[in-house]
C-alpha positions, 0 to 999 in steps of 0.5 A: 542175489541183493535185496533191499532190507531195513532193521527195525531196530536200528532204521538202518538200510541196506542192500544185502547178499541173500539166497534167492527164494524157492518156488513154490507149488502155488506161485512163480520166481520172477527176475525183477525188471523194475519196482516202485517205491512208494513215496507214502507208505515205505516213506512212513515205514522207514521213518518209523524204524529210524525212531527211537525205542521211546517213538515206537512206543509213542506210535503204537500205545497199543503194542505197549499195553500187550508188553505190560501184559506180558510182563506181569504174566511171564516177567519182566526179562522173558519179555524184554527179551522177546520184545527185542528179539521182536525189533531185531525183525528185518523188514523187506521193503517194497510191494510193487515190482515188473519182473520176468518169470524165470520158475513156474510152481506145479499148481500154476496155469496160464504162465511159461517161463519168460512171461512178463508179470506186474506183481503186488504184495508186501513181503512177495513184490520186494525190491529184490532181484529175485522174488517169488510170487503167489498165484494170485498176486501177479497178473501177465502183462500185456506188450503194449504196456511197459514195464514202467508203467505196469511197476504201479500196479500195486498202487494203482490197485489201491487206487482203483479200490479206493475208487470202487469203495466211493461208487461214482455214478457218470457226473458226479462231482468228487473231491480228491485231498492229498495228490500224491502217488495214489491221489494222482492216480486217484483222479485219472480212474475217477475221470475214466469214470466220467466224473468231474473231480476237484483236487487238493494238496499242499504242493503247487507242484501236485496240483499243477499235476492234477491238472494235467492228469485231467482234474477239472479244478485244484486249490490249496487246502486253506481254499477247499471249502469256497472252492468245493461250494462253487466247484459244486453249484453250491450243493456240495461234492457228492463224495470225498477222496481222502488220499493224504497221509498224515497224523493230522485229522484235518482231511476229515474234518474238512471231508465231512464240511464239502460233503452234500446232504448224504454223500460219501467219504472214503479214506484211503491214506494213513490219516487221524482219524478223529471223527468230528460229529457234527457235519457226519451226523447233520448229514447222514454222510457214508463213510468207509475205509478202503483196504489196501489192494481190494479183497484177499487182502490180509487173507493167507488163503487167498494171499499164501496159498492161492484160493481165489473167491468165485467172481459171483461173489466177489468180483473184485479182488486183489488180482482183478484190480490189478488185472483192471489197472493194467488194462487201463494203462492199455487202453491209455486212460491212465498214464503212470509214465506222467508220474515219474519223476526219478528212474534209479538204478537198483545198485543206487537204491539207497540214493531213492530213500535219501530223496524221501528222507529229504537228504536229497534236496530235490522233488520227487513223485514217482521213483522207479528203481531198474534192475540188470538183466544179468540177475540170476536165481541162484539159491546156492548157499550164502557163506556168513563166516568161514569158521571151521566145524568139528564132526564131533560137535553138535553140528544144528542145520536149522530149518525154519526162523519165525518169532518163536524160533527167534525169541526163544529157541535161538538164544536158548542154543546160544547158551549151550556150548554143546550147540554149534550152529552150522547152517539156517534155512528159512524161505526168505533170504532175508529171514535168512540173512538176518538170521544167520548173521546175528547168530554166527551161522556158518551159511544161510540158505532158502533151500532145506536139502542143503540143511538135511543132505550136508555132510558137516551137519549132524543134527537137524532143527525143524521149526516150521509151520506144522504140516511141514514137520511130519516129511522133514522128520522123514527126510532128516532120519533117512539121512541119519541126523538127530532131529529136534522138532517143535511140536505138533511132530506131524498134524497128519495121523498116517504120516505119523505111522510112517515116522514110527516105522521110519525111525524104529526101522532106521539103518542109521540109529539117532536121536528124536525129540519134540519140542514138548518142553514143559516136562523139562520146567523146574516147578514140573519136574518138582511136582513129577518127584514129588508124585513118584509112582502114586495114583494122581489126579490132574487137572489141568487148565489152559486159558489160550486165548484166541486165534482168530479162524484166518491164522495159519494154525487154523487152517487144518491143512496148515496148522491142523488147529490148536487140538493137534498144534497145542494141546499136545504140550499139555497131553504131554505134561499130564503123562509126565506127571502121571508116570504112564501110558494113555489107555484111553481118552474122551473129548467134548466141547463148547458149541459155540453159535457164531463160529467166530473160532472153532469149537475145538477151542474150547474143550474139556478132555479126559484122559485114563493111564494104564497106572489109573491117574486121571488128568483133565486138560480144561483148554479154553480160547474164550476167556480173559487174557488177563488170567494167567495162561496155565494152572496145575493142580494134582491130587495123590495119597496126602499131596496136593499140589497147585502151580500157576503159570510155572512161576509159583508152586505151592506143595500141600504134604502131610501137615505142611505147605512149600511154596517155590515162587519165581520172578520169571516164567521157566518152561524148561527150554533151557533144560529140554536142550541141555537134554536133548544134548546129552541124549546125542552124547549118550545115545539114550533119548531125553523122551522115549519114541514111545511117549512122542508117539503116544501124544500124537496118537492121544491128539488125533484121538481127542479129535475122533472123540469129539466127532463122536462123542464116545470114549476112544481106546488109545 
């Protein structure tokens, strides 16, 4: 299938062969009919690209101070590598789009193949001819409703919240200050709700419009204050509609002057926001910023995996706005049609984003991009090259692209002849088609069975979100492939019992490695020499900083939370260093009263080796991000060791001091792979499926000691 796609890096833009995605259990395939272009927002989008290195920094100064961060924390080539890395993202373009469902996931009612659906999202609703779409991010459409009309559901939804933000009460006079797209629409909902409006925008053309659309006044910006005063009998709007985009703060300003005694101003578009003090202080005036689509927004539970709010609580969300906006075009109060002003062919789209880079001198509005009807959902692989592969090479599927794959795992594999990447899979064409070009792999795809059951690929990379890895590990094994798997190996503690069955018990004997990597670290493997077979105490101090509850990580069906998802790096290191088994382990943590992040975030755990070592994993969310991440110290017969961040190492023995220090970080990737190679070559695992087992297990006992509060035998 073709999508349309943007380099970030480069502002390039293109429309690109890519795999169609999967259907997943929460969501439906839809064959795209037709899709918006947003005039405002993917114009912003594609300008932003199409900057240099210098103007992206310029326009997010805050992104710039976390890389200056970064940098005196790991050094500065770690971060410029994956802060380009970074820029490399592709970007799907597109969030509003009419399609036909050509697949229904299994936890999906009230839809059949066939249906016709108005779809919103950015990252699900693309300008694609094939896209999958999460329950709660489609809406059935009714016959009476053309697809043309019903491809704005995405920006009539911001609209309509926009609108709902306000709260016009049946007379109230509003000014609307931008008449573009959402400004247009903006004025139509107001006046469906009985309110008399005033619209202003730059464009003769847009107020010309705005009239038509049902505005009962319009004038030049230059004109809004006298045209507001005697719009309003003198008293001044009752609120403001801020629907402009620019960097400019003037639309507030002159929000804050129109406004009555007490009034509202709602902002809705990108625009400066430099709150000018005296007219919002003088008149107690409301103001509120409006957020995109309406509730669920920027919720993975809610956007992902389709947990809606009860309707008691929240009567409108994302899906009920656009369930909203649909049943006012039915009903003919608001007339997207009107707003249109080019309809292009999707083969054309390029000539759509000429238009708004004004290589086209021509007006636009509203821009419609119509799709074939001959668009398949064919998710058959995509070949990249045709370069031949030698069974008795390490041959890597890889399944799963996201940052830390990109920036780390990638370049790392690159740098091993040993490695020869075959095939990528990711569950969306364009991670996949980025991906796989920029790397040389062989073929890219959306589906894992094409990875795990191709009979060219040896080895397979499990890089995905966590509750992913337990049941690829499985499948992968049973297939007889050496398995990577970046860590946790399963959040799941009696999936975990299948995989040590599985794989002691497999016909097919092969290698199995989790991503711990920081045993492999230089300064580490020093410190582990260094101990030899001595009674050690660790301390061990994790400074992780913050995830917020919303993330993926902590989700405990997705991520299973940062006990299981990260502290098994640390358990891992600890037994390294140790040289022996966990016998057991004890886990308290810090109650904290505003449960703005787990308590589990914040833990001290003990843990005993059948050798007598002692390690103490101090991990801690709360802290300054400024203090390095991790610290080492341990204590054996006349050594004493510290190392910070795995950038310095200072070595305490007998009478003397060794310092080892590092102009950039080295966690051991390089060195875990170069491992995990010669263990495919000799048969013999870099770690014991021992030790991989006795993390997990260590992990899922950390939990059951801090619910509790008792030691745990391991």
């Amino acid at each position: 299938m073709k999508q349309l796609i943007q380099s970030y890096k480069t502002g390039e833009l293109g429309l690109f062969d890519v795999p169609a995605p999967v259907c997943g259990d929460n969501g439906v395939v839809i064959r795209t009919r037709s899709s918006l272009v947003s005039a405002g927002t993917e114009k912003m989008i594609v300008d932003l690209a199409k900057k240099s290195l210098i103007g992206k920094a310029q326009a997010r100064p805050d992104l710039v101070k976390q890389v200056i961060t970064k940098m005196k924390q790991e050094g500065i080539k770690n971060t410029l590598e994956k802060v380009f890395t970074k820029l490399d993202t592709p970007i799907p373009l597109g969030y509003s789009c009419v399609g036909e469902v050509l697949e229904v996931g299994k936890n999906i009612t009230g839809v059949t193949v066939g249906d016709r659906v108005a779809c919103g999202g950015a990252g699900y609703a693309n300008h694609s001819e094939i896209n999958y779409v999460p329950k709660n991010l489609f809406v059935k459409i009714p016959d009476s409703v053309s697809d043309e009309d019903a491809s704005f559901v995405t920006v009539g939804a911001i609209a309509l919240q926009g609108v709902r933000q306000t709260a016009p009460t049946i007379g109230e006079r509003v000014a609307v200050i931008g008449l573009g797209l959402l400004g247009q629409l903006t004025v139509q909902l107001l006046k469906a709700n009985g309110c008399k409006v005033i619209g202003t925008d730059f464009d003769p053309r847009k107020l010309e419009l705005a009239k038509e659309m049902g505005a009962d006044a319009v004038c030049a910006p230059e004109d809004i204050i006298a045209a507001t005063k005697n719009f309003s009998d003198g008293r001044g709007v009752d609120a403001v509609i801020i629907t402009a985009s620019t960097s400019s703060n003037q639309p507030v300003a002159d929000a804050g002057e129109i406004c009555r005694q007490k009034g509202r101003v709602v902002i809705v578009g990108l625009v400066g926001m430099d709150i000018p003090r005296e007219h919002y202080y003088k008149k107690e005036l409301e103001l509120k910023l409006s957020m995109a689509y309406g509730p669920g927004r920027y919720d993975a539970q809610y956007e992902e995996q389709g947990i809606d709010y009860p309707i008691a609580h929240v009567r409108w969300t994302e899906q009920r706005n656009f369930e909203a906006f649909i049943a006012l075009i039915e009903e003919g109060k608001v007339t997207p049609q009107k707003l249109l002003t080019h309809r292009i062919a999707f083969e054309q789209a390029l000539e759509a984003y000429d238009l708004l880079e004004g290589k086209i001198k021509e007006y636009y509005l509203g821009i419609v991009l119509k799709y074939r009807e001959s668009s398949s959902g064919s998710r058959k692989p995509i070949a990249v090259n045709n370069r031949s592969t030698n069974v008795n090479q390490i041959n890597v599927g890889l399944i799963g692209a996201g940052n830390f794959t990109k920036g780390v795992i990638l370049p790392t594999l690159n740098k091993i002849s040993a490695y020869h990447l075959t095939g990528v899979c990711t569950a969306t064409g364009v991670s996949a088609h980025s991906t796989g070009k920029k790397h040389n792999f062989k073929f890219i795809t959306t589906d894992a069975d094409d990875l795990i059951q191709h009979n060219e690929i040896n080895t397979v990379l499990i890089t995905t979100r966590h509750n992913d890895h337990g049941e690829k590990v499985i499948r992968a094994i049973k297939e007889g492939k050496h398995v990577f798997v970046e860590k946790p190996l399963t959040i799941d503690e009696s999936e975990l019992e299948v995989i040590r069955v599985k794989y002691t018990k497999a016909e097919k004997p092969a290698i199995l490695q989790v991503g711990y990597n920081r045993r492999f670290a230089p300064l580490v493997q020093k410190m582990r020499g260094i101990i030899g077979k001595h009674q050690a105490s660790i301390n061990y101090r994790v400074n992780a900083g913050v995830i917020p509850m919303n993330s993926w990580i902590q989700d405990p069906v997705v991520g299973g939370g940062r006990i299981l998802g990260e502290l098994c790096h640390f358990v891992d290191t600890c037994m390294f260093l140790a040289n022996s088994k966990p016998t057991s382990v004890f886990a308290t943590a810090i109650k904290k009263a505003d449960q703005s992040i787990p308590d589990e975030d914040n833990v001290n755990v003990i843990i005993t080796f059948e050798n007598g070592s002692i390690a103490t994993i101090t991990y801690v969310a709360f802290g300054n991000r400024e203090l390095p991440k991790e610290f080492i110290e341990v204590f054996a017969p006349e050594i004493a060791m510290q190392m910070d961040n795995f950038r310095e190492l200072t070595v305490y023995q007998g009478t003397s001091k060794d310092r080892t220090k590092s102009s950039n970080q080295d966690k051991g990737f390089e060195a875990e792979f170069e491992a995990f190679a010669a263990a495919i070559k000799s048969g013999n695992p870099a770690i014991s499926f021992e030790d991989l087992y006795a993390v997990s297990k260590v992990t899922f006992k950390v939990l059951e000691s801090l619910r509790n509060g008792e030691v745990v035998k391991i």
